[in-house]
N, C-alpha and C positions, 0 to 999 in steps of 0.2 A: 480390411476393416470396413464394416458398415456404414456408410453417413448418418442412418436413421435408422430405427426401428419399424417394421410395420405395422405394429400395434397401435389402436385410437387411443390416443391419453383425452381421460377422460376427469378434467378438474376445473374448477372455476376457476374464473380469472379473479377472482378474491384475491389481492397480493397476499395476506398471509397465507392463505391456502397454495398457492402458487410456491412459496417460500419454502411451508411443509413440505412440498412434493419434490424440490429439486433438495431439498435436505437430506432426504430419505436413502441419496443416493452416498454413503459413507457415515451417515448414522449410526452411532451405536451407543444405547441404553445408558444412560446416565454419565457421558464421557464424551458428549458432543460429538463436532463430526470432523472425522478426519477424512479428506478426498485429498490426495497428493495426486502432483502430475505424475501421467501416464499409467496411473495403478487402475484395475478393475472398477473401482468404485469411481474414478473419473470417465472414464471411457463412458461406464452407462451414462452417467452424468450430462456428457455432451450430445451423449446421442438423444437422448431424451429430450431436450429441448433442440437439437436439429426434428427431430420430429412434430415437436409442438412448432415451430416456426415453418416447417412443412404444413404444415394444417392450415396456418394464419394466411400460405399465401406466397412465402417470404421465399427470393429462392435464394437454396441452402450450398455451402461449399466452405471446404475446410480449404487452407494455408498448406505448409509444407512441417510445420510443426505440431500444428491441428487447434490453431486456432480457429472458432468455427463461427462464420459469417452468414446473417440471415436479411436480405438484401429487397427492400422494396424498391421497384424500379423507378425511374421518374420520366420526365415526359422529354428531357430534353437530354441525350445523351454525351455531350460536350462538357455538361455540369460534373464536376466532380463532387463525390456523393460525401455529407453529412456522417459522421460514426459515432455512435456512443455505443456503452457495456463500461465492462468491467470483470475482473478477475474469478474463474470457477473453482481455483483451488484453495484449501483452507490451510491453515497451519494444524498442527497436530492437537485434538480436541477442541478445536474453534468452536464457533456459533452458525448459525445461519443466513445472517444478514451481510455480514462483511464481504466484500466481493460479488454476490448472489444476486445482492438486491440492484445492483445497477446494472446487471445484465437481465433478472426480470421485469424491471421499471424498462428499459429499451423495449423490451420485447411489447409490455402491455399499454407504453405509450403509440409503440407503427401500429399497432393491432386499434387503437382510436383515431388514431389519425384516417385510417384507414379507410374505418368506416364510416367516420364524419366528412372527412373532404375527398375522398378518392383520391386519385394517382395525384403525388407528389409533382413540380416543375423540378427539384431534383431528388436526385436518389439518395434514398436515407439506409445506412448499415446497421444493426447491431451486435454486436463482438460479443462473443463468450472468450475470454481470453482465456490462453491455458494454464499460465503461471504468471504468479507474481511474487509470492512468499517465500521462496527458498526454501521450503521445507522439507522437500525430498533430497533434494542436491543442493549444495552449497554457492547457487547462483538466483540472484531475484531479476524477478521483468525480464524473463527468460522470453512470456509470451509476445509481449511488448517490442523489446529488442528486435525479434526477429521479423514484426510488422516493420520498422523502421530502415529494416540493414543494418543493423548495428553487429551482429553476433556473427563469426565466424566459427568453422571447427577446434583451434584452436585455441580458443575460448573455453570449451569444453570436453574435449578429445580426452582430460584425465580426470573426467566429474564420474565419481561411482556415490552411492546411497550406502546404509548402513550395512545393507547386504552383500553389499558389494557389484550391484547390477549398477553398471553404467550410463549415463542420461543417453547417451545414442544409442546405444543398448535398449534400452528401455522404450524411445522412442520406433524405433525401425520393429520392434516387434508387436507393434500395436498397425503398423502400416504404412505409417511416414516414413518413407526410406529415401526424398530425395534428399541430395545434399546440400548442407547450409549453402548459403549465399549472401551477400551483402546487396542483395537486387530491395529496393525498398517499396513498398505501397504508393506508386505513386497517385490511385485514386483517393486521394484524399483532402478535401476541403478543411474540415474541423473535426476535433474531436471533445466530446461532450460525457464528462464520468459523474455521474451519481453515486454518492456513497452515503455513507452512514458515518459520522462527525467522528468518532474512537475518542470524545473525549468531552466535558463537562459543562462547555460554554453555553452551548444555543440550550441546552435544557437549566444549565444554573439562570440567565437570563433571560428562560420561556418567550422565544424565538424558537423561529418556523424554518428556518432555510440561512444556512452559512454560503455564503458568496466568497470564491478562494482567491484572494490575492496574489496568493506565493506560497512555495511550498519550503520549508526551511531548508539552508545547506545543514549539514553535522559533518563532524570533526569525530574520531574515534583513537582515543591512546590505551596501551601499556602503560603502570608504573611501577613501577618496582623496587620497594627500599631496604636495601641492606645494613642488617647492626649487625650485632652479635649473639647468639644464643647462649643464656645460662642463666644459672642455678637461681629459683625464683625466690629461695629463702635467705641464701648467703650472698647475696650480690646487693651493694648500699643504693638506692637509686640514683647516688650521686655518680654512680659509675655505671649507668647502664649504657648500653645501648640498643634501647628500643625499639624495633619497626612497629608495631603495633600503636605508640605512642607518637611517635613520628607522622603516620600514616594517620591518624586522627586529627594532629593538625594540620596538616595539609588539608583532607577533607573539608574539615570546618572553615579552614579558610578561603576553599576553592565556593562554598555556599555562601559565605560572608560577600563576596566578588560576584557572585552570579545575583543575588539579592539587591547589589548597589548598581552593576550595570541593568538590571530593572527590565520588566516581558519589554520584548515576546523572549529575551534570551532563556535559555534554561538548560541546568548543565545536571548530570545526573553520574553517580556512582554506584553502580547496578551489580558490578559481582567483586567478592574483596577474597583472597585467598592467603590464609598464615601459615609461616612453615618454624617451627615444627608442628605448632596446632596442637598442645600440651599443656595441660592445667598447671602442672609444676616447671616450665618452663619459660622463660624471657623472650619472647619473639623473636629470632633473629633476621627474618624476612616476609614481607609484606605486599602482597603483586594485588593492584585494583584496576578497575578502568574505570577510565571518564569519557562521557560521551554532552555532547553541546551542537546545538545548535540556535539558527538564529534566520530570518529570512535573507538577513543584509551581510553578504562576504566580507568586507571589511570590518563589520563590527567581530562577525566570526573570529576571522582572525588578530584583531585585537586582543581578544579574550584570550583568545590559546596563546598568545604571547607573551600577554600579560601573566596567568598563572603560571603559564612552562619557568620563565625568569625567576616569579616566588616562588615556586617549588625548591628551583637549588638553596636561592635563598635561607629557606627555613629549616631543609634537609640538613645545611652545612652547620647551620645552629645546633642541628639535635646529633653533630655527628654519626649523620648515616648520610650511606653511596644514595643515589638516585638512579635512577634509568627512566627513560619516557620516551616511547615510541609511538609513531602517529600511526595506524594501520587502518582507519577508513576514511575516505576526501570523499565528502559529493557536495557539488554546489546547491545555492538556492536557486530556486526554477521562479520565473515571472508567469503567473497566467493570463490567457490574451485577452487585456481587457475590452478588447469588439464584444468577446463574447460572453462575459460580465455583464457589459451595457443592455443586451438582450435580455437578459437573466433579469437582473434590476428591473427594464420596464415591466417583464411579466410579474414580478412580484407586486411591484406599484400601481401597477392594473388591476389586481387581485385582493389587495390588500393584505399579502402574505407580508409578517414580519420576518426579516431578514438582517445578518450582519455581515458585513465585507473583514473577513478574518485572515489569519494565516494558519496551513496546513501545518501540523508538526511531526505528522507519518510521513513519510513514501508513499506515490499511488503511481499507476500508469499513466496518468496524466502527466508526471513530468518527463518521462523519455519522450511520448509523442510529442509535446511541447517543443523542441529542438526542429524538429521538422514540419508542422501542421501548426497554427493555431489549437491551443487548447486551453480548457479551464474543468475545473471540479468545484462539485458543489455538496452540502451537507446536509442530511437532514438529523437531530437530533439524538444522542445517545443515552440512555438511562443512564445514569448515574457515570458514565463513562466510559460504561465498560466493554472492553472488547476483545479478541482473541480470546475468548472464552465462551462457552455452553451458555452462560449467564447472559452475552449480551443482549439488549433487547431495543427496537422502539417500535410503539405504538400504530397502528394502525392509520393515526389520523394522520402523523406523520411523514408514515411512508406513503400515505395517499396524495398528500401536498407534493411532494420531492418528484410523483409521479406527473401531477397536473405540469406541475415548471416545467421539466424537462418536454412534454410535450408540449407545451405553449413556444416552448424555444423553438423545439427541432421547427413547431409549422412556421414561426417566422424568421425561419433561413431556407426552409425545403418547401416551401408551398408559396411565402407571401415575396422568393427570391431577394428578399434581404441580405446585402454582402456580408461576410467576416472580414 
């Protein structure tokens, strides 16, 4: 496998023009873009921009999974180096900013730094990370994980794709063929992710820059409620037994409880499935999920205790069986506020408006968080919207997100301010 292309890329450093051009790689016409780990359309992807950070200067080198590293040196080799980026792969019909934008905002923040102050006191990284999404195989923060040590073979030794090709499969036939390891990055000082907000705040309240306090734990259940199925004409309501009616008060009431314990919590019921699924028939079974979360564990699991307990409750009122099974735990992540406070003063300096919020996605910032200082920061989303063709923000925007993060990196990697 290549590291780089030898071809001159030949584009401005205009962020949206930048944006365009690393889009372009799993583009397709009216249906967004799809770039999954290790497919053709990622490959060129990485390489492409190992090339553009070959030009800048930067020197270039992939991981053992191919996450790929574009490394300004710094003056003092003892320093362990500064890392920002973010994620190159998209979900299926994405957009172009999700993930994109914080590993081109790395790139075109060392690329000023660069040529405004010269050689860094320490060395600044920035990541193309390979995976975060799960979208090819049934594992997220694939890239991340294996920055850390966290991911063993085991882990993934029975991961295949819709096709049935394999994630080590997959991998080893692009070039990465050493084997996993739990050896972890241990150059590493901070890590610094810019993203794009996925959601309504900083533009409903025309704000510049989301400041991440924490990124929420979720809770993920099964529920499943058993009546009886029958005949929708001759059966008195007084005798039924409903899952479909069952399963509506529950719902209502698990939103009534999420409304009174009041944000950031918020609890969601995202796919609901009825069996028999029959206009002339009674439901006799009702499987939905609920997903919750919250930044604070405890309050988390309050919640899930609190409704797990009304659930039988209500269930046994409306005789029907129940069933609830928890099948995803991840905690809430604290971001490090040293490097918040950094963040803060350059907006304060600047006079960027900014809010100190909580994350309610997943990002790679909170695996590294476990082992590095880390934090994420936000620049606004139109209307909200994200994981889709549709998302978008504005120019002035991603230019602001860009100023920050370079103002940060120079005061940790130039002006030697501790994390």
């Amino acid at each position: 496998m290549l590291a780089y292309n030898e071809e001159v890329i030949d584009v401005s450093d205009n962020i949206n023009d930048r944006l365009k051009w690393l889009a372009s790689f799993g583009e397709r016409k009216d249906v967004g873009i799809t770039r999954l780990l290790y497919t053709d359309s990622w490959l060129k992807a990485q390489q492409a921009l190992a090339t553009w950070m070959k030009q800048l200067g930067l020197n270039v080198y992939y991981d053992d999974v191919g996450n790929l590293f574009g490394r300004l040196e710094g003056k003092n080799p003892l320093a362990k180096p500064i890392l920002t980026g973010s994620h190159i792969d998209t979900v299926k019909h994405g957009g172009m900013y999700d993930g994109s934008y914080g590993i081109v905002a790395g790139i075109l923040a060392l690329k000023t730094l660069m040529e405004r102050e010269g050689e860094p006191e320490r060395s600044v990284e920035v990541v193309s990370i390979c995976e975060e999404e799960g979208s090819r195989f049934p594992f997220t923060y694939w890239g991340s994980k294996n920055i850390v040590g966290e991911t063993i073979k085991e882990d993934v030794s029975e991961l295949r794709d819709e096709e049935g090709i394999s994630l080590l499969e997959a991998k080893n036939r692009l070039g990465f063929t050493s084997k996993l390891t739990t050896r972890k990055k241990k150059d590493v000082s901070a890590f610094i992710e810019l993203h794009v907000e996925q959601g309504i705040i900083l533009e409903r309240e025309k704000l510049d820059i989301g400041i991440v306090e924490a990124i929420v734990g979720q809770r993920r259940f099964n529920v499943r409620l058993h009546g009886e199925a029958n005949h929708a004409g001759t059966t008195p309501m007084k005798y039924r037994r409903d899952a479909v009616r069952g399963a509506g008060k529950l719902i209502d009431h698990l939103m009534e409880m999420a409304d009174d314990y009041g944000e950031p919590l918020v609890a969601t019921v995202g796919k609901i499935e009825v069996l028999p699924n029959t206009p002339n028939v009674i439901p006799g079974e009702v499987s939905f999920t609920i997903d919750v979360r919250h930044p604070e564990v405890e309050v988390l699991e309050a919640f899930c205790d609190h409704f797990y307990n009304e659930f039988y409750t209500i269930s046994k009122r409306c005789n029907l069986q129940i069933e609830i099974t928890r099948w995803m735990e991840s905690e809430p992540v604290k971001m490090a506020p040293e490097l918040n406070e950094k963040i803060l003063e350059v907006c304060l300096h600047k006079n960027i408006k900014y809010k100190k919020m909580i994350s309610g996605a997943g990002h790679d910032a909170q695996v590294f968080s476990k082992y590095y200082p880390a934090t994420l920061l936000f620049v606004p989303s139109q209307q909200g919207v994200s994981h889709s063709p549709l998302e978008y923000t504005d120019e002035r925007n991603l230019q602001i997100g860009i100023n920050v993060l370079t103002e940060t990196l120079y005061k940790l990697a130039y002006k030697g301010e501790r994390t």
